[in-house]
N, C-alpha and C positions, 0 to 999 in steps of 0.2 A: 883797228876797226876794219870792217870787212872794205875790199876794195873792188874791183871793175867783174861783174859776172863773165867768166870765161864758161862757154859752152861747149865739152866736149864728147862728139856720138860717139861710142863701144863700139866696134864693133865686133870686137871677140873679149869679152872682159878681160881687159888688160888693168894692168897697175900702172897711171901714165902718171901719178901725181902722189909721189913720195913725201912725208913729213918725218922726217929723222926727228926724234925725239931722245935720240943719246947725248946724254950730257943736261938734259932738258928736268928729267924723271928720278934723275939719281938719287937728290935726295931734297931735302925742302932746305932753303935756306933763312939765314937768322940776322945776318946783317941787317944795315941802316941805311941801305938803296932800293926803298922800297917806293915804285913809283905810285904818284898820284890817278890810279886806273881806275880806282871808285866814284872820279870827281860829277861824273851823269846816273849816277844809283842813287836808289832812299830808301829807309827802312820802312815796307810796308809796313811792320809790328814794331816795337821798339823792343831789341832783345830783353831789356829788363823786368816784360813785362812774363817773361816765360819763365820757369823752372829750372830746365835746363837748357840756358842756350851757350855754344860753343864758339870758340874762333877755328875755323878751317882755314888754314895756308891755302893764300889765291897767286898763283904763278903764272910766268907768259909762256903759252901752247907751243913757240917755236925758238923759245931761247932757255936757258937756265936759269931766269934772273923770278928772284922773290917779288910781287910785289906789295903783300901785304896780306893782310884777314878780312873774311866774311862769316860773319854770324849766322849760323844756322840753329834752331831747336832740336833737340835729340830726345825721343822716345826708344824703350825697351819693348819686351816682352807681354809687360803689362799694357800694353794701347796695339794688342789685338796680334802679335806674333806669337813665336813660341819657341822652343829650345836651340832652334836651327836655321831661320828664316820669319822673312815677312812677304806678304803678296799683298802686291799694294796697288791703289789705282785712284784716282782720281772722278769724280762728274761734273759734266757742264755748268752745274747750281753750285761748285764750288766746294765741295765735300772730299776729303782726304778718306778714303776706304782701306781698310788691311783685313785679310781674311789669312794670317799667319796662323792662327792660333783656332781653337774649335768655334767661335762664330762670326759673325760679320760685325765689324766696330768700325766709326766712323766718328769725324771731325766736322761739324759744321761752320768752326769760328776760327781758322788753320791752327787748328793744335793745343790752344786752349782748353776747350771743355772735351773728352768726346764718352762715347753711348756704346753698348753693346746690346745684338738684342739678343736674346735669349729664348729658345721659344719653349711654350707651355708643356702641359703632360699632353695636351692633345691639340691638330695642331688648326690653324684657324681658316683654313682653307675645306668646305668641307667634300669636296670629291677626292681626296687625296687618298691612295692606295694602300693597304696592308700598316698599319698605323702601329709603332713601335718608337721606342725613345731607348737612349740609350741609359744602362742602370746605373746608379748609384756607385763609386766607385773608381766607374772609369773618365768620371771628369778630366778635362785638359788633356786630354790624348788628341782631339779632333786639330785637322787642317783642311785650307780649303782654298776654294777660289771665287775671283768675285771684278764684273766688270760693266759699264752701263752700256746699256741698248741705243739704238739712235732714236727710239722713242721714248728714252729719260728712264723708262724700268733700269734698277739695278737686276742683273742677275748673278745667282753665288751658289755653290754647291759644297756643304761641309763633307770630307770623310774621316768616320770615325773608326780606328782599326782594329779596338780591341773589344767589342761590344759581350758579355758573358753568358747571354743565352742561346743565339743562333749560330756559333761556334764561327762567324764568318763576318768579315767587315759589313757596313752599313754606310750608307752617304743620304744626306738631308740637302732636297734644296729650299734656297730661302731666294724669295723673291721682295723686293720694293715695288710696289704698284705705285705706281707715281701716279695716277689718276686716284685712285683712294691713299695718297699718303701714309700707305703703311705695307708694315715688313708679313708675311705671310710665309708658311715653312710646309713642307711635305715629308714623308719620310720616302726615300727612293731607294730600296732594297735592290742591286744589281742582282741581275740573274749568278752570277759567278763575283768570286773572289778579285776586288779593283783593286789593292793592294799599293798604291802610293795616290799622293796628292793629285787633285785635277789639275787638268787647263779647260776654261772655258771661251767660248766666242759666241757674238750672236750670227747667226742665219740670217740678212737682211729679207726681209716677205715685203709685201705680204707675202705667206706662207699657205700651201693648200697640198695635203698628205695625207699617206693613208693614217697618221696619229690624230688625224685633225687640222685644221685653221686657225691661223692667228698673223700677229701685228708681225713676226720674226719668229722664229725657229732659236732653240738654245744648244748649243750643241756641247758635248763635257767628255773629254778623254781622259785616260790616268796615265798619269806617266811614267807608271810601268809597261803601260799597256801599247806607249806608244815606242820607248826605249828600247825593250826588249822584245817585244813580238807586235804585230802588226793585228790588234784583236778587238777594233771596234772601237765605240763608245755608248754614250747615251745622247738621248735626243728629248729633247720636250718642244711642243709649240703653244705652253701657257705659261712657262718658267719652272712648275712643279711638279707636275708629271711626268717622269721621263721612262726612255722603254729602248732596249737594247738596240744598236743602230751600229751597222756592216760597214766597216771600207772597204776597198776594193783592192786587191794583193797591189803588191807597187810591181809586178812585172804583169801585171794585167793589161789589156790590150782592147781601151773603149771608145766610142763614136768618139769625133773630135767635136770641139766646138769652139767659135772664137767670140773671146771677151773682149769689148772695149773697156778698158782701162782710164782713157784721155775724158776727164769730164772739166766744163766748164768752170762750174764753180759748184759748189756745198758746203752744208753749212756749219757751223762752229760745232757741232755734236760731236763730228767726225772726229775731232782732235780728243774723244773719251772713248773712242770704241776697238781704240787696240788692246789686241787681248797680249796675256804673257807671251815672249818671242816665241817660248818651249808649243805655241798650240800650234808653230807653223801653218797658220793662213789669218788672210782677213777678209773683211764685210766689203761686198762690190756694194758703191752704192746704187747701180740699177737692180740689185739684187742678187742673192745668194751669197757665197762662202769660195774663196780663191785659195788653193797649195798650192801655192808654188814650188818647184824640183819635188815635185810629190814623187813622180817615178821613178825606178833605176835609172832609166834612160836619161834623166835629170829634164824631163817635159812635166808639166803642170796637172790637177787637177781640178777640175770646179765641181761643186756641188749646188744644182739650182734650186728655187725656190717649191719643189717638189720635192724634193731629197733626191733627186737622181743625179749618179753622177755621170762625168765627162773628162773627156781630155781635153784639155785648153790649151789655148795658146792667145796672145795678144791680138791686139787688131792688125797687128800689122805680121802677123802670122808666128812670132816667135815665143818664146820661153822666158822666165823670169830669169835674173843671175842668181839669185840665192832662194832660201826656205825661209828667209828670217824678210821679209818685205807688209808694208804698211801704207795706207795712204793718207793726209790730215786733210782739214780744211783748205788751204791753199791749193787745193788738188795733187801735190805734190806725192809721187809714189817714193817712196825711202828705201832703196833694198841695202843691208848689210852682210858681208862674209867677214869672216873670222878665221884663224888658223895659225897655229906656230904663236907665234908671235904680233902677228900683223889682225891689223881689221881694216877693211874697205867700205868706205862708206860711199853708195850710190843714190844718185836723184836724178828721175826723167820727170820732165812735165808734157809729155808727150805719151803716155801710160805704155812707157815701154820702149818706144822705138826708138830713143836717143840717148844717152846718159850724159850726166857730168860725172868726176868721183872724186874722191879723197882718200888717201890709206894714212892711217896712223902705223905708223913702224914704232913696237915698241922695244926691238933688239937689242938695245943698249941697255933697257935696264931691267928687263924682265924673262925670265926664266921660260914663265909659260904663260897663257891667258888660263888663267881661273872662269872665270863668271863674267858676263858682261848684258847688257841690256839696252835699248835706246827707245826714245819717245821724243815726238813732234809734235808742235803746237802752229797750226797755219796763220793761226790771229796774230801770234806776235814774231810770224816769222823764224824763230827756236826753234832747233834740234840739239837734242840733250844723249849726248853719248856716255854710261857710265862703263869703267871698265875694273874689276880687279885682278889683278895679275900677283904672279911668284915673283919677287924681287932676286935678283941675281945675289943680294944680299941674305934672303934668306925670310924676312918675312911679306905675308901678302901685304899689297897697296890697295888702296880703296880712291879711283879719282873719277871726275866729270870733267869733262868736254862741252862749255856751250858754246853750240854755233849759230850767232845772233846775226840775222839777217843772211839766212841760208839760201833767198831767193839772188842773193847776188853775189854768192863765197862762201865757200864749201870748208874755205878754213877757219877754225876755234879760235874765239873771241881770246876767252880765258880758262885757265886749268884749275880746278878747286883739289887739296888733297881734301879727302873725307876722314876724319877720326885722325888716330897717330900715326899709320900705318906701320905696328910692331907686334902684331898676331898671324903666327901662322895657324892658318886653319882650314880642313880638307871638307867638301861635301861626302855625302854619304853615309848609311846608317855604320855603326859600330864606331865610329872616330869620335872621337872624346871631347875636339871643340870644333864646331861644323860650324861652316856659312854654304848651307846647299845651292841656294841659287839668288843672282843678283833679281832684285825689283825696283821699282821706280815710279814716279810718274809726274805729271806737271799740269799745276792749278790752272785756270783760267784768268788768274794776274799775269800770269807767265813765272810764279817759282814752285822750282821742281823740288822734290821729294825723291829720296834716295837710299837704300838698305846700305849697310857697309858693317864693319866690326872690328874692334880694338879692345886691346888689353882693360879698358875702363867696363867693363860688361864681363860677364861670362859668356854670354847669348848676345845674337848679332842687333845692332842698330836701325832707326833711322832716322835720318835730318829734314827738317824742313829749311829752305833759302828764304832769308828775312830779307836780303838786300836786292833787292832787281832793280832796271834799269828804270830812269825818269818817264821814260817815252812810254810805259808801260803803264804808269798813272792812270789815265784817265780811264779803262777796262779796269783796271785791278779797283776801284773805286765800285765797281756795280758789286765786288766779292768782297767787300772787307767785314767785318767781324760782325757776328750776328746773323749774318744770309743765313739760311736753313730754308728746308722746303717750307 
């Protein structure tokens, strides 16, 4: 269990705090020394009452020793992914979302029942622009993305790649109006060919631009678009309407301006409004949209509540350490780097100017980092690092990291493997069995939700955590089965 908070400032990101994990990773074991570490857990659900629930191997983070299983539930393809991935996310009201596959599908009861919406021939929003559906034919080709606002809207953006009349991709967004309880779609014809999946974020606003006024800004890149060339995205400030929207070259050279980052306190929303890692930036909550190492020069961008941009920097006049940075309820800023082999996990409560870290060294038993992904919850203290990597043996691993009570120890409670881990399998189009990018996310019980992939599938996973901690009772009680808007 977590012990004494040590606070340590960066001041040139250094790697001060090493976790050797060789000997740790190698392989799961099977013995009859498995210690009593479940003895403060309960089972929010009772696995029996699922379908498919699993035992995942649960091991100690800084030794080799087995300690036992935790049941998790396992969905496929059919609960909202599709041949290669899930994009998954969580909202405050307790709803498990994935936009893997062509629409938005969601869980109101963790995993039990869940819904897909599908929208009409025409769509139910009625200012919505240039109005086309996609034909007959090219069903189940769509993927997408989808993550909640801090005003409780979901927002989600399908692309569908192979549409047979206008010779060119097509992307649909679907909005949840959380004041009218209900799903609303658009068809959003990009100017130009988007060509792979989005990442989406909200713009916090209010918002006042030349597209209009609204509660936030939506902002949606493709990730081709962000991979390969530096060529924009789209912009909405209703969820549905979107309209082609500039970044700024990354050797561009704009007014500075400095972000406070250090807030008091905010509120439990915060811990749904991180977007996938891949959209590199998050919602400031006094406003706007934060890149961090947006520039060559590795200095920051901001985008304010206008859509213009800036060069930022902290209050305390510096640069973020990575692209991959978050903030949750706790106020807590999260930044993670990755590389080789190693991840670093960072947290200042000072928005910026001080750090603590943690690195996971996973040298000893992994080849290379595949995919990985992380998500913080400030209510119950959790941060959730998942990672899968090349096994030195030959095939990928699928594991999680939680670090329970992160406001006083930066090092993992416990290690879960996810699945068997004895599939090897590559992102990207053309490979034969793909896991393109890790996803995740975590309920407002406090259990998380995790992509991963093993030989029991052809197409990638995801697990729900049945067992979470005691202390986490009495919250997880406002979300248990039945909540729906």
């Amino acid at each position: 269990m977590p012990s004494a908070r040590v606070t340590r400032p960066l001041a040139a990101i250094a790697m001060t705090v090493v976790m050797t994990l060789a000997g740790c990773l190698g392989g799961v074991g099977t013995g009859d020394d498995a210690i009593p570490w479940d003895v403060d857990y309960y089972y929010i659900d009772p696995p029996y009452t699922y379908e498919d629930a699993r035992n995942f191997t649960v091991a100690g983070p800084l030794n080799n020793e087995t300690w036992g299983n935790s049941s998790w539930t396992v969905y496929g393809n059919t609960h909202g992914g599709n041949c290669c991935e899930h994009y998954l996310a969580a909202t405050k009201e307790g709803w498990i979302l994935n936009f893997g596959g062509e629409y938005p599908t969601w869980s109101t009861d963790r995993g039990h029942t869940w819904q897909e919406y599908v929208p009409g021939v025409t769509p139910t929003w009625p200012e919505c622009r240039n109005v086309k559906m996609t034909l007959p034919g090219t069903e189940g080709l769509g993927e997408g993305s989808i993550v909640q606002t801090t005003t409780g809207d979901i927002i989600a953006m399908g692309w569908f790649p192979y549409p047979s009349v206008t010779g060119a991709d097509q992307f649909y967004a679907f909005l949840y109006d959380q004041d009218d309880a209900e799903w609303k779609w658009c068809y959003a014809r990009p100017p130009e060919a988007f060509y792979d999946r989005s990442w989406q974020v909200e713009v916090v606003g209010p918002v006042n631009t030349i597209y209009g006024s609204g509660e936030y800004a939506s902002l949606v890149i493709s990730n081709f678009w962000h991979q390969v060339a530096n060529r924009g995205g789209q912009i909405s400030v209703d969820g549905l309407n979107y309209y082609n929207f500039d970044f700024p070259d990354r050797d561009e050279e704009l007014a500075e301006i400095e972000i406070d980052l250090d807030f008091e306190q905010l509120g439990m929303e915060w811990d749904f409004t991180k977007p996938h890692k891949e959209m590199r930036a998050f919602p400031v909550p006094s406003g706007g949209l934060y890149f961090p190492s947006y520039f060559d020069d590795g200095s920051d961008a901001y985008l304010d509540t206008s859509l213009n941009w800036w060069t930022a920097t902290t209050a305390n006049g510096s640069s973020l350490p990575s692209e991959y940075c978050a903030l949750d309820s706790s106020t807590a800023l999260h930044c993670v780097i990755a590389g080789e082999t190693v991840i670093q996990h960072m947290l200042s409560w000072d928005g910026g100017e001080t750090w603590q870290n943690h690195t996971y060294n996973l040298s000893g038993v992994a080849s290379e980092l595949e995919e990985w992904e992380f998500h913080s919850n400030g209510i119950h203290d959790l941060f959730v690092l998942n990672v899968r990597y090349q096994s030195a043996e030959g095939p990928d691993v699928d594991v999680a990291f939680h670090v329970r009570e992160f406001s006083q120890n930066l090092e993992p409670d416990v290690l879960t493997y996810l699945g068997l881990g004895d599939l090897d399998s590559t992102s990207g189009a053309g490979n034969e069995i793909r896991f393109d990018f890790a996803s995740m996310g975590i309920m407002p019980d406090g259990g998380a939700f995790i992509a991963y992939h093993d030989s029991t599938d052809p197409d990638p996973l995801f697990g729900v955590e049945l067992l979470i901690p005691k202390s986490y009772e009495a919250v997880a009680q406002l979300y248990m089965v039945g909540h729906s808007h």
